[in-house]
C-alpha positions as CSV (number, residue, x, y, z in Angstrom):
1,X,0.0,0.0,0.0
2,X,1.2,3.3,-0.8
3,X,2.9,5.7,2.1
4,X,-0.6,7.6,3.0
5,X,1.1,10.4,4.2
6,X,2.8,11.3,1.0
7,X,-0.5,10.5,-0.4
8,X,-2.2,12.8,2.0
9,X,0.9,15.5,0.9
10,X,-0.1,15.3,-3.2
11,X,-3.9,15.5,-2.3
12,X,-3.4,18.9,-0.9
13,X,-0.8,19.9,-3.4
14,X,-3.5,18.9,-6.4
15,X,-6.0,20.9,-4.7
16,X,-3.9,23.7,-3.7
17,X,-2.8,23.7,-7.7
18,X,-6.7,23.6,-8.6
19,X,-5.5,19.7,-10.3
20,X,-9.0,18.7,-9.0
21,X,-9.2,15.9,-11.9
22,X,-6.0,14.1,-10.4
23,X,-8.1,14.2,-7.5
24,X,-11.1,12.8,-8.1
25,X,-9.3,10.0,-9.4
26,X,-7.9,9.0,-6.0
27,X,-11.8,8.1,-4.7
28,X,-13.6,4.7,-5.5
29,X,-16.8,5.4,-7.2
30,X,-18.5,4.5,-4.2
31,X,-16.8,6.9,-1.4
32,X,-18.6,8.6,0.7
33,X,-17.9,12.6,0.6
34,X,-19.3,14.9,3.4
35,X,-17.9,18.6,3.2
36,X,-20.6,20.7,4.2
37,X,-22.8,21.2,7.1
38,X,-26.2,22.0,4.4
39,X,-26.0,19.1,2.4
40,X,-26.1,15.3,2.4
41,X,-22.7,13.0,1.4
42,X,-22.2,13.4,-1.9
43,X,-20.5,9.8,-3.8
44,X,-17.6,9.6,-5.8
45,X,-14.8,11.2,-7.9
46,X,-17.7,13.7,-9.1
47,X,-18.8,14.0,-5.5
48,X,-15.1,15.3,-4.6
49,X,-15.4,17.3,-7.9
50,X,-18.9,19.0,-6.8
51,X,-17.2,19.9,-3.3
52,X,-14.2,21.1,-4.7
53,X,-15.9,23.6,-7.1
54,X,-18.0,24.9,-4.8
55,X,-15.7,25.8,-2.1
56,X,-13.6,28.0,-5.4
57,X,-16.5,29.5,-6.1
58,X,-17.1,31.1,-2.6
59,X,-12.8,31.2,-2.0
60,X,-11.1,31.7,-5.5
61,X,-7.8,31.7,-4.3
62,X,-8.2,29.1,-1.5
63,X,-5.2,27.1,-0.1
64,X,-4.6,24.8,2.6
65,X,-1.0,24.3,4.7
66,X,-1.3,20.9,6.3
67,X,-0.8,21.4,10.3
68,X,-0.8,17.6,11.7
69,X,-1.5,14.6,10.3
70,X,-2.9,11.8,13.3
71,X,-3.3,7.9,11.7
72,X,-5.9,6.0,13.0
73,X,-5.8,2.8,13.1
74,X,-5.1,1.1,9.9
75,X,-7.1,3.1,7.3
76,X,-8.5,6.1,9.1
77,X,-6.3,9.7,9.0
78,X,-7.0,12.8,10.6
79,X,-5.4,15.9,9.1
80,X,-5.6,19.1,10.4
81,X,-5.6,22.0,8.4
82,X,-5.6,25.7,8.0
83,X,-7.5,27.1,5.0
84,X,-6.8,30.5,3.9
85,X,-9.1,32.2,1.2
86,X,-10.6,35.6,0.0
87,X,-14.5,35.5,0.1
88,X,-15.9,36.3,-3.0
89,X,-18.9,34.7,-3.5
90,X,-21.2,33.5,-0.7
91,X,-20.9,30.7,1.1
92,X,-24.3,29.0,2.4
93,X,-24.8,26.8,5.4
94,X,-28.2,26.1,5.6
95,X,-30.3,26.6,8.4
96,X,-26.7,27.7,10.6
97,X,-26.8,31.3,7.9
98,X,-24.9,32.4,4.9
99,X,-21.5,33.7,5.1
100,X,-22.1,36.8,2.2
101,X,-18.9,37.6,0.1
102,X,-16.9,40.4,1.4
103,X,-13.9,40.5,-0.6
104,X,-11.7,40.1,2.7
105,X,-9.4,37.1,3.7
106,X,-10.6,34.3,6.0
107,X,-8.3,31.8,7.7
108,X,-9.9,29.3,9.3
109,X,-8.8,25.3,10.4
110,X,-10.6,22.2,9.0
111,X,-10.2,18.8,10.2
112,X,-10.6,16.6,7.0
113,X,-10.9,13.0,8.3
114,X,-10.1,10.2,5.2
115,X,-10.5,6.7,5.1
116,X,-7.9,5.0,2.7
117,X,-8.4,1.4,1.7
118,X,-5.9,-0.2,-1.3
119,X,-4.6,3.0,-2.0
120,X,-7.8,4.6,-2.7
121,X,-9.7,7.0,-0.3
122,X,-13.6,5.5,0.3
123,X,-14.5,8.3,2.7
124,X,-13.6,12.3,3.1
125,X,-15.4,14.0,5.9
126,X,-14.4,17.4,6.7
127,X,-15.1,19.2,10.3
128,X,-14.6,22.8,11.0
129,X,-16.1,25.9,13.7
130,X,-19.0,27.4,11.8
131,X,-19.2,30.3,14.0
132,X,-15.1,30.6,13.4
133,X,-16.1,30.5,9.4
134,X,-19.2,32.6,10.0
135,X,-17.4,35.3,12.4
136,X,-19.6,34.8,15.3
137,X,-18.4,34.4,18.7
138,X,-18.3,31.2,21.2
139,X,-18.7,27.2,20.5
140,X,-21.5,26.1,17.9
């Protein structure tokens, strides 16, 4: 099995480099992809495609600089990132509100939890502070 922290390394890279194709090619058709609070999983390499689209609409320019990276157990990772992006286009989270575009840069840290099995990643969860993204005070 490929060294999933390298792995882990060119999956931000890609994104980072908007190489969202290379990707989508790492998920099995099946995975399970849950990125936002508002929606259900999505499935797939078009799932991750979907997620990654949307999040460059509402942050253009947005990058991530890997923090820590925790394995768990034999195919579970925890990475822990910090995103850094210029708002420009709003970002909606359902019922929690709607983060309008103000043209100002946001950094903000995501947890992205990944199952990888055989090389391939079946699940892609990510975790982050709403209120930290949304700019209001205290624990959600």
């Amino acid at each position: 099995m490929p060294d999933p922290h390298l792995m882990i390394r060119k999956y931000y890279e890609a994104f980072n480099e908007r190489r969202f194709a290379e990707n989508a090619e790492l998920f099995t058709a099946d995975a399970v992809i849950q990125h936002r609070p508002n929606s259900g999983p999505r499935k797939g390499p078009e799932g991750y495609l979907e997620s990654a689209r949307q999040a460059t609409t509402s942050f253009p320019d947005l990058r991530f600089q890997i923090l820590h990276v925790e394995q768990r157990g034999d195919t579970i990772v925890e990475i822990d990132v910090s995103a850094t992006g210029t708002l420009l286009g709003d970002w909606t989270a359902g019922a929690l509100g709607t983060l309008k575009a103000t043209g100002k840069v946001k950094t903000f840290r995501i947890r992205e939890t990944l199952e990888i099995r055989g090389g391939k990643i079946t699940f892609s969860g990510l975790t982050y502070d709403l209120r930290e993204l949304l700019g209001q005070p205290g624990p959600l």
